[in-house]
N, C-alpha and C positions, 0 to 999 in steps of 0.2 A: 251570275253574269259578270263577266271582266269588262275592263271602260276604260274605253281610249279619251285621257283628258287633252285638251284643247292648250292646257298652258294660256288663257285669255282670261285672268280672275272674272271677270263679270260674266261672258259667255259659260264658265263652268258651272257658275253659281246658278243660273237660268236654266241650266240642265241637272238642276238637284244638285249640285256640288257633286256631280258623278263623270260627267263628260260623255262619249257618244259610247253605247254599246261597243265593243270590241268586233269586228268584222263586219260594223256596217256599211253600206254603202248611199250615204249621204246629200241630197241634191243643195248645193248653194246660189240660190237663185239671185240676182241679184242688176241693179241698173248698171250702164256702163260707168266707172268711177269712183265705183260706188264701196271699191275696197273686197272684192269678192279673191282675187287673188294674195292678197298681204295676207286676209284671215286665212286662206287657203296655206300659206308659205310659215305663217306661224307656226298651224297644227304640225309642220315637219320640224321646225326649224325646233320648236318645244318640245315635239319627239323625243327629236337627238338630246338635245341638251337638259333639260329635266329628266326626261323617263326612258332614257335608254332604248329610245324605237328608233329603229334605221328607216328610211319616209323614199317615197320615192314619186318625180316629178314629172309628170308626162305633158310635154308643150305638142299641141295641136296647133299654133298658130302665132303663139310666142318667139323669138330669140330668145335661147339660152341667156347668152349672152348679157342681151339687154335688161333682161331680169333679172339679173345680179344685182345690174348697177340701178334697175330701180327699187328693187328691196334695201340698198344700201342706204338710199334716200330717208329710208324709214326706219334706220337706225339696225337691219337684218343683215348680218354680214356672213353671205353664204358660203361665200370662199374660203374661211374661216373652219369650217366642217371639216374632217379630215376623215380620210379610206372611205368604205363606202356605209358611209353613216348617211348620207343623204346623196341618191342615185336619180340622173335627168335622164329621159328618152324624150329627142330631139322626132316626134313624128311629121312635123312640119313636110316633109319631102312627099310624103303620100296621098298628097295632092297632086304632086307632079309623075304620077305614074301613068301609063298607056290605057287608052281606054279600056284596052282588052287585051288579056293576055293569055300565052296558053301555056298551063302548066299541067305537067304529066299527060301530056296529050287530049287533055279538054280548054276548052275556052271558056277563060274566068272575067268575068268581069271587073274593072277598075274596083268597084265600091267592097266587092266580095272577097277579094285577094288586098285593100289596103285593111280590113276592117279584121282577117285571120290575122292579117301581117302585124297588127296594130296588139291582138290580144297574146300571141305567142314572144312579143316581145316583152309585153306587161310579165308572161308567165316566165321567161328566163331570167328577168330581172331580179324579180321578186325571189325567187327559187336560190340564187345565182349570193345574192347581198342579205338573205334571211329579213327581206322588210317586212314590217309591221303597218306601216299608213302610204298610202296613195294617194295622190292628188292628180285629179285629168282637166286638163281646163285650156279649151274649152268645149263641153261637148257640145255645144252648139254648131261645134264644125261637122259632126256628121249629117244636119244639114244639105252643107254644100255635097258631103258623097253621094248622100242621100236623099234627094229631090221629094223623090216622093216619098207621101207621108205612109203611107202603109209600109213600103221595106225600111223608111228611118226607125218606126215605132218594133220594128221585127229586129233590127240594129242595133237599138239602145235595149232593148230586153236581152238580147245575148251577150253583150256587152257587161249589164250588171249581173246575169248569171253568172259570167265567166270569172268577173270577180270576187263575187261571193264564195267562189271555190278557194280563194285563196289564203283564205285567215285574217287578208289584213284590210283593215279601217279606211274606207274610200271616201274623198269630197271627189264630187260631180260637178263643177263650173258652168254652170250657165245664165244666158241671159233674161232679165225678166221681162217679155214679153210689153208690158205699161207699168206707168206710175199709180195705175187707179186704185181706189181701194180694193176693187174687186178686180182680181186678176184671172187672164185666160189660164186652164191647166196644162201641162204637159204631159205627155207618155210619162216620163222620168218621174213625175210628184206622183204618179200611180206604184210604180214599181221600188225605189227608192225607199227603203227603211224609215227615212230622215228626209227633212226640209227646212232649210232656212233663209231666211227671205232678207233683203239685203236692199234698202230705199234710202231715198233722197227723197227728201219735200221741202219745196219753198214756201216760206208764207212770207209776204212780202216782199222785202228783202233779206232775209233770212233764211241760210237754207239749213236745215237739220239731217242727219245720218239716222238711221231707225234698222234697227236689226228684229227680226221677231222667228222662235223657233214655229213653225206653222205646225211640223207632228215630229214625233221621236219615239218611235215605238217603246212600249217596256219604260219609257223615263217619265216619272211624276215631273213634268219641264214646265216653266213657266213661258208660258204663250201668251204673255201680253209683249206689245213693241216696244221698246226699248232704247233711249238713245246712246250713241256711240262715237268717237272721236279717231280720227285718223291720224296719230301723231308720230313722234320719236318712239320708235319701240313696236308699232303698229297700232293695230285694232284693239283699244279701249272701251270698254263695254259699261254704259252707267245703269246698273240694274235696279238703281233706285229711283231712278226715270223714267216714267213711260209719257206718253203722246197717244192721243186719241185722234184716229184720221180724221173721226167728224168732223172735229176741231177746226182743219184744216180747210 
């Protein structure tokens, strides 16, 4: 089995010092703030520049733009990256498409034609720059295409089919539902290879970061939580620290 490392010394090391199986497709669940994107932005960013993976960016909801300048913040200087070692797809706009439309002489629905439109461009991409890791963040937007919960949970399974076919190492961005110890599940922790969970807990006045791998197929992973720092450089992962929610 081949292994997409992370370039996050503590996060590797909590994955057996091996990093995610090579073609997984990954869910990083995590609270608003909570740093789910920087880890997201690293795994490309260490791609390129440690291991030779070309990464590729998929904003659902994001600015390009403005994501530059706040990975820059954290010491990630994206612009920096040169040809296509690291590739964005701006899907933002696929929100703004007609509710219904008709192509080839049927009528497609908005959710149906943004959500083809969304994976055939992952597929020329990928194809197009020979990437190696993906990042989509956030899927929490198919959501909003997808109202209802039966076509989302039929959405997000084709969705990780589709990339599964492609060879390369996927994170899934989304939101974590509560802070509680016990959390609701998603379609996506069902299907998804990997899960990594991504908290803020206050005690007091205090508030602490806690990362925890919840499952990793195939990886002897260390699944106790873990604290972590959000600095210069990024996501700093202290693996010789854990936190007990009891606790809390």
């Amino acid at each position: 089995m081949k292994f997409a490392q992370t370039g996050i010394p503590g996060l590797d090391k909590m994955l057996d010092n091996k990093g995610i199986p090579a073609g997984y497709s990954v869910s990083i669940i995590g609270a608003p703030g909570a740093g789910k994107t920087t880890l997201a932005m690293q795994f490309l960013y260490n791609g390129v520049k440690l291991f030779k993976e070309r990464g590729l960016y998929v904003s659902l909801d994001e600015n390009i733009s403005r994501l530059k300048e706040a990975m820059l913040s954290v010491g990630i200087d994206l612009n920096g990256l040169r040809g296509k070692s690291l590739n964005f797809i701006d899907a933002t706009q696929l929100r703004s498409v007609p509710s219904h439309l008709e192509v080839g002489g049927y009528d497609v629905k908005k959710e149906e034609f943004s959500l083809l439109s969304l994976m055939e461009s992952i597929r020329s991409k990928v194809e197009e720059a020979k990437v190696k890791r993906i990042v989509i963040d956030p899927l929490a937007m198919l959501t909003v295409l997808f109202p209802n919960e039966s076509e989302r949970r039929i959405a997000v399974a084709d969705l990780i089919q589709h990339l599964s076919t492609l060879g390369a190492t996927s994170l899934l961005l989304t939101e974590l539902p509560t802070d509680a110890p016990i959390r609701s599940y998603q379609i996506e922790d069902y299907l998804s290879q990997g899960a990594i969970i991504m908290k803020k807990i206050r005690n007091e006045n205090h508030l602490s970061y806690v990362i925890q791998i919840e499952k990793m197929r195939g990886v002897q992973h260390d699944n106790q939580a873990r604290l972590y720092k959000i600095d210069q450089g990024g996501i700093n992962v202290i693996p010789s620290e854990s936190i007990l929610y009891a606790t809390i």
